[in-house]
N, CA, C and O atoms as a CHARMM CRD file, in Angstrom:
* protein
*
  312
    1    1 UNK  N    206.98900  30.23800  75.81200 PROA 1      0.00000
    2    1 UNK  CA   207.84800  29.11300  75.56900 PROA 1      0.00000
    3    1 UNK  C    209.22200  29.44300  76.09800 PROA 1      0.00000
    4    1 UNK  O    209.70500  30.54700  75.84700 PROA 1      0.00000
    5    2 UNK  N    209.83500  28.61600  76.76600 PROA 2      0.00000
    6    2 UNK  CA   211.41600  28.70500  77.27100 PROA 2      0.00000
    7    2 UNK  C    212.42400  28.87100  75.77500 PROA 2      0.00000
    8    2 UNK  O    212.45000  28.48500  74.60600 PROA 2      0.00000
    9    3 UNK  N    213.14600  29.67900  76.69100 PROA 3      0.00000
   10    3 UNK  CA   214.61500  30.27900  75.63700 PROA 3      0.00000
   11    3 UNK  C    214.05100  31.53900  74.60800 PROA 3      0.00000
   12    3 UNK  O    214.21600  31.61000  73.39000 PROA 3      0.00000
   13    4 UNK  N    213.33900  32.49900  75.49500 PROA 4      0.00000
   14    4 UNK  CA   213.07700  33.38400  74.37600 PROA 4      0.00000
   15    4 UNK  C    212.19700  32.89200  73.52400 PROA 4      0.00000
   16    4 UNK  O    212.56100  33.29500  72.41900 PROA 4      0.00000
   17    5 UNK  N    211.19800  32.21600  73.40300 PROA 5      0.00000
   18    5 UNK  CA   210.35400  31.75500  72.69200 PROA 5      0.00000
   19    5 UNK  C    210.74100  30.93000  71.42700 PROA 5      0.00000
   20    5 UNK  O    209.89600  30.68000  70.56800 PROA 5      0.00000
   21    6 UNK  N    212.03800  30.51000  71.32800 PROA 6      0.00000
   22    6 UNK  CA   212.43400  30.18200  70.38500 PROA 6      0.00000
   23    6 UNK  C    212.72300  28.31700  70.72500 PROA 6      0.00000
   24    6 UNK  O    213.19200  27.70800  69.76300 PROA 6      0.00000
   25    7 UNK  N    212.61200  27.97500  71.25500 PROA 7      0.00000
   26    7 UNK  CA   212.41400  26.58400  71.73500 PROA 7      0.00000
   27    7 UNK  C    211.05000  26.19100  72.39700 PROA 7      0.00000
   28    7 UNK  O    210.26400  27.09800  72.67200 PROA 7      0.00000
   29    8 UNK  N    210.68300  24.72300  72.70300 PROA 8      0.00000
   30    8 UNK  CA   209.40000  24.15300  72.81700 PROA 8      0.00000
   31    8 UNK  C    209.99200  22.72700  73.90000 PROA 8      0.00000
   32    8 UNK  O    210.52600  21.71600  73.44300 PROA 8      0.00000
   33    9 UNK  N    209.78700  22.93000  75.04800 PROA 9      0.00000
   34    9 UNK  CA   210.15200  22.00300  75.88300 PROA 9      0.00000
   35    9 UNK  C    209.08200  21.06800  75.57600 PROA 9      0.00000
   36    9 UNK  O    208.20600  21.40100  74.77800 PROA 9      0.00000
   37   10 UNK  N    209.07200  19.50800  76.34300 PROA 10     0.00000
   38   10 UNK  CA   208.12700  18.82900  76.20200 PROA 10     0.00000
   39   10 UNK  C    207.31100  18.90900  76.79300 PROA 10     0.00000
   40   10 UNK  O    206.19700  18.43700  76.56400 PROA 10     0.00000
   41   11 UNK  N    207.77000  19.74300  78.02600 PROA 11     0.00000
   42   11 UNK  CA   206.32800  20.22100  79.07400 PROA 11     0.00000
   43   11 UNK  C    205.56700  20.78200  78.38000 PROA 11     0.00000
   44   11 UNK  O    204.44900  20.27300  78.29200 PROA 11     0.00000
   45   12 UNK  N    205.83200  21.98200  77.64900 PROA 12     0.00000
   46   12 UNK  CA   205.12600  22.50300  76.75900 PROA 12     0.00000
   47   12 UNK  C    204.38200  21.96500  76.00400 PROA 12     0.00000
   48   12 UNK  O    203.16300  22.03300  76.15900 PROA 12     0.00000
   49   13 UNK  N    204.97700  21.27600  74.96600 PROA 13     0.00000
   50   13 UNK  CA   204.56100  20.09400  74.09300 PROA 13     0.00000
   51   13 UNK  C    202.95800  19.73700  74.89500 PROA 13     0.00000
   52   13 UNK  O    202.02200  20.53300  74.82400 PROA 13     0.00000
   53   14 UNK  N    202.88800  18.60500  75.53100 PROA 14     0.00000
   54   14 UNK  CA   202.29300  18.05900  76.72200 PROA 14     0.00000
   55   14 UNK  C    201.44600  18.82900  76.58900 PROA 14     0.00000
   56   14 UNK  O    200.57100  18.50600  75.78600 PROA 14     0.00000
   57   15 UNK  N    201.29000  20.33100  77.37700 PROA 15     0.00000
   58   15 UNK  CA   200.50300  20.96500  77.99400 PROA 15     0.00000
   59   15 UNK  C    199.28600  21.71900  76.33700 PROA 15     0.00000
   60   15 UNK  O    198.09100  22.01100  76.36000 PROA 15     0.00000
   61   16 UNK  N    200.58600  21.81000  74.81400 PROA 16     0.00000
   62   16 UNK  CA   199.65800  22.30100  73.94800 PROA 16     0.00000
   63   16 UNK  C    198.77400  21.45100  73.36900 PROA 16     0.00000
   64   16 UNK  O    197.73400  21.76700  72.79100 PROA 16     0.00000
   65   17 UNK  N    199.47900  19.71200  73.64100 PROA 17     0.00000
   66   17 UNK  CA   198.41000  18.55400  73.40500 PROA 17     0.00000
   67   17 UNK  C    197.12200  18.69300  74.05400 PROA 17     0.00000
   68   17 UNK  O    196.07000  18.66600  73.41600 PROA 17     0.00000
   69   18 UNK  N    197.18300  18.83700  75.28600 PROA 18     0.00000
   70   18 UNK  CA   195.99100  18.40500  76.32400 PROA 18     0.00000
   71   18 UNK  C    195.02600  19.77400  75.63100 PROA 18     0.00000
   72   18 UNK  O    193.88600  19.55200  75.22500 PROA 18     0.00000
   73   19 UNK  N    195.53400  20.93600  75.57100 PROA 19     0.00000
   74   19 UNK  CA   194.46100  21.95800  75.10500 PROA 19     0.00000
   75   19 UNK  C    194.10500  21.74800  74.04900 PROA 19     0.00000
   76   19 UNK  O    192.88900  21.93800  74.03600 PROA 19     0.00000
   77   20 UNK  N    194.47700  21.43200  73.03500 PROA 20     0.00000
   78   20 UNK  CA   194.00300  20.72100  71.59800 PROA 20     0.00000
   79   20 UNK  C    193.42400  19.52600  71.61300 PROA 20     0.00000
   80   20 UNK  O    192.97100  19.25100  70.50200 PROA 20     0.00000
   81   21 UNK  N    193.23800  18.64200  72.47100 PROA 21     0.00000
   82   21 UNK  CA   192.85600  17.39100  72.63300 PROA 21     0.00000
   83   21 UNK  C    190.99800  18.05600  73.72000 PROA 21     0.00000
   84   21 UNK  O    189.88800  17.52300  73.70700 PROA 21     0.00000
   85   22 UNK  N    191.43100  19.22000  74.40600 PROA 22     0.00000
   86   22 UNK  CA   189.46300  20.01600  74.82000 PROA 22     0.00000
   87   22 UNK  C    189.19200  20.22700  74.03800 PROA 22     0.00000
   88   22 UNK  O    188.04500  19.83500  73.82300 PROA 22     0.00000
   89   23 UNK  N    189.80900  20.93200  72.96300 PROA 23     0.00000
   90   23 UNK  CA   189.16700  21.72900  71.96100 PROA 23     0.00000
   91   23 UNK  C    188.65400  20.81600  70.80200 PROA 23     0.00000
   92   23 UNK  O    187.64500  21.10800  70.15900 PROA 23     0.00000
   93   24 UNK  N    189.50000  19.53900  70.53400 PROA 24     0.00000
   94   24 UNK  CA   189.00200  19.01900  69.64200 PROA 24     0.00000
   95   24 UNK  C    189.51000  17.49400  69.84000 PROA 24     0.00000
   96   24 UNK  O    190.53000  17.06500  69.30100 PROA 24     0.00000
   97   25 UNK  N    188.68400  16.74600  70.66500 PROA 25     0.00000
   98   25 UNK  CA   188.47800  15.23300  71.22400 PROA 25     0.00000
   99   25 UNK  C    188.42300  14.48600  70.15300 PROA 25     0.00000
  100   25 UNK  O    187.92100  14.74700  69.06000 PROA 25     0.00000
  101   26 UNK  N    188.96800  13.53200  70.51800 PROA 26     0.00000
  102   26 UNK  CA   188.61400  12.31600  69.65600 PROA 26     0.00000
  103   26 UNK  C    187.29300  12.38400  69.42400 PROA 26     0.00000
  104   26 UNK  O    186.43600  12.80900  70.20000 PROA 26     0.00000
  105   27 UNK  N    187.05500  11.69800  67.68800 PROA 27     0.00000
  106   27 UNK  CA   185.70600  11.32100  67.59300 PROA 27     0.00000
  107   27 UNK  C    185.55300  10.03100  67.48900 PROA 27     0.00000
  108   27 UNK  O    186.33600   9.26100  68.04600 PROA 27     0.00000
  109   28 UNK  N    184.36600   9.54500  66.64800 PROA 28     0.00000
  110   28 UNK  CA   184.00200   8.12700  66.14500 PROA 28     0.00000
  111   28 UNK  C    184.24000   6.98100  66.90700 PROA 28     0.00000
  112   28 UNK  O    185.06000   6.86600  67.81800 PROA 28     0.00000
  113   29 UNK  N    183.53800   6.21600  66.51400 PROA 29     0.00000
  114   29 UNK  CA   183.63600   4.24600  67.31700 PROA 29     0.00000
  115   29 UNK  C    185.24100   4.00700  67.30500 PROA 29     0.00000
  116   29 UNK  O    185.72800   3.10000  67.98100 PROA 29     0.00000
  117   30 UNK  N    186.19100   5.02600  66.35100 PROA 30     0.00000
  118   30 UNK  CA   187.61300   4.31200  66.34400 PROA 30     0.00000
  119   30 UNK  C    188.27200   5.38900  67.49100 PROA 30     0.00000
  120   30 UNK  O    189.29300   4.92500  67.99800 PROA 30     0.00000
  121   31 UNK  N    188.00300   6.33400  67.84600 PROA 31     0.00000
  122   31 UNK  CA   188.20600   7.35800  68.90300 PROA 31     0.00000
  123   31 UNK  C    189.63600   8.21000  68.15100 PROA 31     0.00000
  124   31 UNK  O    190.60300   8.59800  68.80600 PROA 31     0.00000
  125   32 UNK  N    189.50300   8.34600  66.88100 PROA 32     0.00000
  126   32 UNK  CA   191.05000   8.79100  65.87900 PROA 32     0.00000
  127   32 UNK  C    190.66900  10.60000  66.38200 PROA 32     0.00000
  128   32 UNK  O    189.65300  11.28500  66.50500 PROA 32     0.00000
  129   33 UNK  N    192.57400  10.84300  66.60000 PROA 33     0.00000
  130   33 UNK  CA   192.89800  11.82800  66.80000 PROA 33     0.00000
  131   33 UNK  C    192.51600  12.81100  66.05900 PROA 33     0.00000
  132   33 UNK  O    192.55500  12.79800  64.82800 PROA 33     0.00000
  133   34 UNK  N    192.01700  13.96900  66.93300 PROA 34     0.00000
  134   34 UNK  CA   191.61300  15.46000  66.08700 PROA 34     0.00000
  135   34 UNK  C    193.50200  15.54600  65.21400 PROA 34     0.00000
  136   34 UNK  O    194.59100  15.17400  65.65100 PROA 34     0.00000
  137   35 UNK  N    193.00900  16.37800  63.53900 PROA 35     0.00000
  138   35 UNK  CA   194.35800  16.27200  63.08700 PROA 35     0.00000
  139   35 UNK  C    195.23000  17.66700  63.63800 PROA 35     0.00000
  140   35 UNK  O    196.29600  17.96300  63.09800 PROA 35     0.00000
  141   36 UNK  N    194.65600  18.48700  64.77100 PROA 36     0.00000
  142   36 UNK  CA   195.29600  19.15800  65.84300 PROA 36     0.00000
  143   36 UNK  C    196.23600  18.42800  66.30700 PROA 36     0.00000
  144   36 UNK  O    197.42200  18.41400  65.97800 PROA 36     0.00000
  145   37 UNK  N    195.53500  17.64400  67.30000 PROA 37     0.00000
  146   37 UNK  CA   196.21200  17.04800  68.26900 PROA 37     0.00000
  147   37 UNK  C    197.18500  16.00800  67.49600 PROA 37     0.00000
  148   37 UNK  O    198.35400  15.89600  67.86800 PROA 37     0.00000
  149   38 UNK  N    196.60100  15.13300  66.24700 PROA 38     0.00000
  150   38 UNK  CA   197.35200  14.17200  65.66800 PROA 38     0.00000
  151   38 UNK  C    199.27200  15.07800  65.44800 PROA 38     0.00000
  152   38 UNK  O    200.36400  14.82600  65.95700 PROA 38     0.00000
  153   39 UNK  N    198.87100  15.95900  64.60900 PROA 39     0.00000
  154   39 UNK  CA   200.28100  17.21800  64.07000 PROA 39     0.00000
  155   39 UNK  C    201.43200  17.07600  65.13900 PROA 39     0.00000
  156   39 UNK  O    202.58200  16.65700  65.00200 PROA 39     0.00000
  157   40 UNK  N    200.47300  17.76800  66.73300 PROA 40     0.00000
  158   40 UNK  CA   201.55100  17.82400  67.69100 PROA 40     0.00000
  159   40 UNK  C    201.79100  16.29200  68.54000 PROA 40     0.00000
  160   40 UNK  O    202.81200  16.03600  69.17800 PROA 40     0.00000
  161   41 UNK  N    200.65100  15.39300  68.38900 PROA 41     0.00000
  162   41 UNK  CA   201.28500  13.94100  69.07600 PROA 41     0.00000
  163   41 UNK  C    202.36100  13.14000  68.56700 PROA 41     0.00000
  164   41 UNK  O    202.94000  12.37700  69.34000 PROA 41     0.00000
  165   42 UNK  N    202.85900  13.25300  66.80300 PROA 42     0.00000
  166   42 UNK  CA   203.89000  13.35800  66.10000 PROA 42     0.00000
  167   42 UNK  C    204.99000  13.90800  66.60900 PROA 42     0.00000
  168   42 UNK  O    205.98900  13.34900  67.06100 PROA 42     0.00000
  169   43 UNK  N    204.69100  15.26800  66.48700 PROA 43     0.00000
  170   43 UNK  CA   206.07200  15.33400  67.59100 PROA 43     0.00000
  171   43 UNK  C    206.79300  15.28500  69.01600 PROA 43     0.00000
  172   43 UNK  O    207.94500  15.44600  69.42000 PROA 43     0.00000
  173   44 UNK  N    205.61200  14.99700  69.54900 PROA 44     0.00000
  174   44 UNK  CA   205.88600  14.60400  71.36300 PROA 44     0.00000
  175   44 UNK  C    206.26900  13.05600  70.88600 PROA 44     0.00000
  176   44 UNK  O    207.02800  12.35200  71.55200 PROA 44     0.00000
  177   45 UNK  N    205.62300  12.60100  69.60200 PROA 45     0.00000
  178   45 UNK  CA   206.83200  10.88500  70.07300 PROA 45     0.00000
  179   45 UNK  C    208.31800  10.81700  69.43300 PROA 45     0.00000
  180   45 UNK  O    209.23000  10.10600  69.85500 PROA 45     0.00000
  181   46 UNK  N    208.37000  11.60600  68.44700 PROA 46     0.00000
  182   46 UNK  CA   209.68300  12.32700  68.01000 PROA 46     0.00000
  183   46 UNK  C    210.62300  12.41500  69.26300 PROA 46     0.00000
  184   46 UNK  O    211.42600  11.57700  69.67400 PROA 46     0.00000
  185   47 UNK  N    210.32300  13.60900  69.74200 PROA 47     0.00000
  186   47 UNK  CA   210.88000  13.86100  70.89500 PROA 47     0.00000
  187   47 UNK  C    211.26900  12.99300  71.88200 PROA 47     0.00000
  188   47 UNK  O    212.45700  13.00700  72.20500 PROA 47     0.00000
  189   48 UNK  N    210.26900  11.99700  72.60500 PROA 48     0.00000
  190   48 UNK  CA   210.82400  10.87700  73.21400 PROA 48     0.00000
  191   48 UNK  C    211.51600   9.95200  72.64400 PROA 48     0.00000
  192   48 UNK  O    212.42800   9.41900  73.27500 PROA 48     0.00000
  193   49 UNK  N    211.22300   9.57500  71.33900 PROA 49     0.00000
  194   49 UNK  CA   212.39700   8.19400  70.86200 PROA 49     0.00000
  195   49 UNK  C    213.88700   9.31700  70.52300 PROA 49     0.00000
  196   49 UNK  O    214.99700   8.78600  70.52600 PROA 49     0.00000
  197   50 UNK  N    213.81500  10.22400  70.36100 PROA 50     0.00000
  198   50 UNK  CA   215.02100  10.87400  69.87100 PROA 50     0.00000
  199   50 UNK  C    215.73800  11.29000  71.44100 PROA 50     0.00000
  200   50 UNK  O    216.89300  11.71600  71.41000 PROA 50     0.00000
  201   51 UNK  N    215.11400  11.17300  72.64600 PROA 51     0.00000
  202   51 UNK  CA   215.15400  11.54600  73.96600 PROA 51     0.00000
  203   51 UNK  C    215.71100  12.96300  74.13400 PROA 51     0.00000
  204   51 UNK  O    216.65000  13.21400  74.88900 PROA 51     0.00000
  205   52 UNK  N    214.99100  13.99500  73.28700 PROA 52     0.00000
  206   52 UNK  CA   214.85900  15.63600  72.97900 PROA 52     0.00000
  207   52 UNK  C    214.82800  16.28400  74.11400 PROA 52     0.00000
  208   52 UNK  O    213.67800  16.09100  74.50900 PROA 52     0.00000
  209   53 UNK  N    215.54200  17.14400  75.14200 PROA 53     0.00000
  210   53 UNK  CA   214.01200  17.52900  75.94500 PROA 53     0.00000
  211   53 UNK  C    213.51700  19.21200  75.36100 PROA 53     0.00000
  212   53 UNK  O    212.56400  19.85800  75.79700 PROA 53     0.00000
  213   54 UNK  N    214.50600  19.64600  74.24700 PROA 54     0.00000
  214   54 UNK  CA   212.89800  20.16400  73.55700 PROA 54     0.00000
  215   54 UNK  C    213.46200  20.27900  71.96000 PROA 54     0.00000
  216   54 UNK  O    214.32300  19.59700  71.40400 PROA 54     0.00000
  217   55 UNK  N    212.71300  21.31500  71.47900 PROA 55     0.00000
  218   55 UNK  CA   212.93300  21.30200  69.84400 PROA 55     0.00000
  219   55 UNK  C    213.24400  23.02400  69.46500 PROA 55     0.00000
  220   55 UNK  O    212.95700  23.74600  70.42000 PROA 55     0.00000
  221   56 UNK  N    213.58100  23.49800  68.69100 PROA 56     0.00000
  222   56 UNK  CA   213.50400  24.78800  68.03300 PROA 56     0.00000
  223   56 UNK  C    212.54400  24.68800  66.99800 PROA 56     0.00000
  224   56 UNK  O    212.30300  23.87300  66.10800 PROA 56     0.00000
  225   57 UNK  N    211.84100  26.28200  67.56800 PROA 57     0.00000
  226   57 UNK  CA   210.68300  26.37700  66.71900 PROA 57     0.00000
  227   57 UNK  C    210.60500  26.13100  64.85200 PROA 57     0.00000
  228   57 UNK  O    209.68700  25.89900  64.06600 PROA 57     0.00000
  229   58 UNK  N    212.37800  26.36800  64.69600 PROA 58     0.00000
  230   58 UNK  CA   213.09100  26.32400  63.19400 PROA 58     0.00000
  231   58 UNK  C    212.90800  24.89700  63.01300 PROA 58     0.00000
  232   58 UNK  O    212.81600  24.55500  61.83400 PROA 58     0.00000
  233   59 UNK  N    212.84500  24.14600  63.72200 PROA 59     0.00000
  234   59 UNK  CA   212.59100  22.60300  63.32300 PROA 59     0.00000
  235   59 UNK  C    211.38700  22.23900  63.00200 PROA 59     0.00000
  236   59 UNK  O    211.33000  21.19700  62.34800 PROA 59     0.00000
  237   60 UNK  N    210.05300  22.94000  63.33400 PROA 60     0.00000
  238   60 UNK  CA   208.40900  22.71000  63.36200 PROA 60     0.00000
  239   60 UNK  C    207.84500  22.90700  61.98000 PROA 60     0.00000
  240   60 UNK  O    208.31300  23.91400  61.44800 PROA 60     0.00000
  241   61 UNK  N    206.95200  22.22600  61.21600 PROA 61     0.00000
  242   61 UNK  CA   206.55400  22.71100  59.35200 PROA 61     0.00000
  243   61 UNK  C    205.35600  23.82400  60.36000 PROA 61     0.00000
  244   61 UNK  O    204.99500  23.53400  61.50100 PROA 61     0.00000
  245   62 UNK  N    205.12000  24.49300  59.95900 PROA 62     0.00000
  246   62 UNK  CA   204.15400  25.90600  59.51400 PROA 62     0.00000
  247   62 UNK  C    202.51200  25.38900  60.68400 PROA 62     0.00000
  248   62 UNK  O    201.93700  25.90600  61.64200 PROA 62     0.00000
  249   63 UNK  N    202.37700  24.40300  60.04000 PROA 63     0.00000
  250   63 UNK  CA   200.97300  23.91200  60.99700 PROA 63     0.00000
  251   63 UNK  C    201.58000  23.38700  62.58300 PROA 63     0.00000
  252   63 UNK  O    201.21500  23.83900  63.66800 PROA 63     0.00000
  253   64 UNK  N    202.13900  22.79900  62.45200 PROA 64     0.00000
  254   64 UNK  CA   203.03600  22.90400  63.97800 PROA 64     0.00000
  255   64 UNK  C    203.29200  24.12500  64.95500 PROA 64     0.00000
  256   64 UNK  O    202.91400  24.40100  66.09300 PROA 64     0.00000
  257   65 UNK  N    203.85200  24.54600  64.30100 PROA 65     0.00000
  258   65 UNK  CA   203.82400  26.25200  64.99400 PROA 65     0.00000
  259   65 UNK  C    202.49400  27.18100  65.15400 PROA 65     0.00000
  260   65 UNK  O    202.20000  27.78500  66.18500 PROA 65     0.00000
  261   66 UNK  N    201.73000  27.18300  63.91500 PROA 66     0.00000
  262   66 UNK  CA   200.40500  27.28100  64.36700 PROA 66     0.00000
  263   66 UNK  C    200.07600  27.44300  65.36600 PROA 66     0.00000
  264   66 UNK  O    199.94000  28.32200  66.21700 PROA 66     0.00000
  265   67 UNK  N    199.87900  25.94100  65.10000 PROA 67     0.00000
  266   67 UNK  CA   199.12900  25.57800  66.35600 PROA 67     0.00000
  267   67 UNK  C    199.55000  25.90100  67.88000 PROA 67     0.00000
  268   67 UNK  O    198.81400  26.26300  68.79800 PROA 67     0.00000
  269   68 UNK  N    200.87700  25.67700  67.88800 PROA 68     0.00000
  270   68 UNK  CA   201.49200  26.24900  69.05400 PROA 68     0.00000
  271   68 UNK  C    200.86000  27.29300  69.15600 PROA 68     0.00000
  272   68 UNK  O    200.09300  27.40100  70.11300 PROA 68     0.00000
  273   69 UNK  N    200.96900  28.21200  68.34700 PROA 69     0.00000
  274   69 UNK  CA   200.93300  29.80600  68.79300 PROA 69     0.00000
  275   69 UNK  C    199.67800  30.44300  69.23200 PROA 69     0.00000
  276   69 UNK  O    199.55100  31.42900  69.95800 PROA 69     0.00000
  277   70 UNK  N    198.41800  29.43400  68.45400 PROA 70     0.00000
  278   70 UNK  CA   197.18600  29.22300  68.96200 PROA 70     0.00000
  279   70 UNK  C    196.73000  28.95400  70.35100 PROA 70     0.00000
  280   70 UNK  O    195.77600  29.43400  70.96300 PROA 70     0.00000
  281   71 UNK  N    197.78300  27.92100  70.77700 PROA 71     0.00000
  282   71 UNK  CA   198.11900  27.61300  72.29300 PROA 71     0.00000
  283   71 UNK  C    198.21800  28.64000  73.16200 PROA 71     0.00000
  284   71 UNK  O    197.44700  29.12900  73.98800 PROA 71     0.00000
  285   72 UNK  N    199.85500  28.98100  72.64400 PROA 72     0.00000
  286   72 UNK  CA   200.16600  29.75000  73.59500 PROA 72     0.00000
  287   72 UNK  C    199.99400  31.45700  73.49600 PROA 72     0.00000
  288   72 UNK  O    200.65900  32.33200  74.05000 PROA 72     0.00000
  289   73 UNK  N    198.96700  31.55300  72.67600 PROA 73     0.00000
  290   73 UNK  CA   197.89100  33.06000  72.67200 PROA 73     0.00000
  291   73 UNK  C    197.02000  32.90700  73.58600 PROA 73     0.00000
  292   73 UNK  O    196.65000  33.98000  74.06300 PROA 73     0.00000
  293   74 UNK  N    196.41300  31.74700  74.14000 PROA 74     0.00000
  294   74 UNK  CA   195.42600  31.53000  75.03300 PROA 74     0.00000
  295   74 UNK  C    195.94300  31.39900  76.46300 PROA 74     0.00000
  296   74 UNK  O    195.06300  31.50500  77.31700 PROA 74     0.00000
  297   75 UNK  N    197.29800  31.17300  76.94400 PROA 75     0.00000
  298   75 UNK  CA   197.39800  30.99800  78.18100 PROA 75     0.00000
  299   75 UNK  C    197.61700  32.23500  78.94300 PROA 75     0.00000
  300   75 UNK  O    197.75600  33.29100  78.32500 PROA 75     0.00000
  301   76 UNK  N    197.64600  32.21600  79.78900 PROA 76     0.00000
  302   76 UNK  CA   197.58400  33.26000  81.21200 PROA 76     0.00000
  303   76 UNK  C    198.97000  33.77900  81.19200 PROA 76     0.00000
  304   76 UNK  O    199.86000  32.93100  81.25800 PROA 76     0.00000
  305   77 UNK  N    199.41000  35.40600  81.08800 PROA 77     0.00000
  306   77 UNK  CA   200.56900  35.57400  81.31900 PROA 77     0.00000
  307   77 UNK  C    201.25800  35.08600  82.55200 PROA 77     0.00000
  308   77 UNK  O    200.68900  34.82300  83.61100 PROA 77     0.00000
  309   78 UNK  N    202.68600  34.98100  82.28300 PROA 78     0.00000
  310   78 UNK  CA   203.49800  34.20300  83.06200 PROA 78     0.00000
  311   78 UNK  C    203.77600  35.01900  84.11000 PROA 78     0.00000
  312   78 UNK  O    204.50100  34.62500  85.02300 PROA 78     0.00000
């Protein structure tokens, strides 16, 4: 994550949606968000109506960060 790991751009954001959204797709006839993906799509619209371009990790509740960190344990060093 940019700034020392201590911030969450929206690229980021974005990129930990789409991996949470493979891992766990919409289900059912209503196609409702995995509550993965639901947690962090909350705050990617945060972010745009507040026009953020990112957040501190000190701003995220506990399952937010999580999940991030779940994310970004899985990607390819930089």
């Amino acid at each position: 994550m940019t700034g020392g790991a201590m911030e969450l751009s929206l690229q980021e954001l974005e990129a930990a949606i789409n991996y949470w959204r493979e891992r766990r797709p919409a289900r059912g006839n209503e196609y409702a968000l995995s509550a993965e993906v639901n947690i962090l799509a909350k705050l990617y619209a945060l972010m745009i109506f507040d026009h953020a371009p990112s957040l501190t990790l000190e701003q995220l509740d506990s399952s937010a960060r999580q999940l991030l960190q779940t994310w970004r344990d899985t990607r390819a060093p930089d």
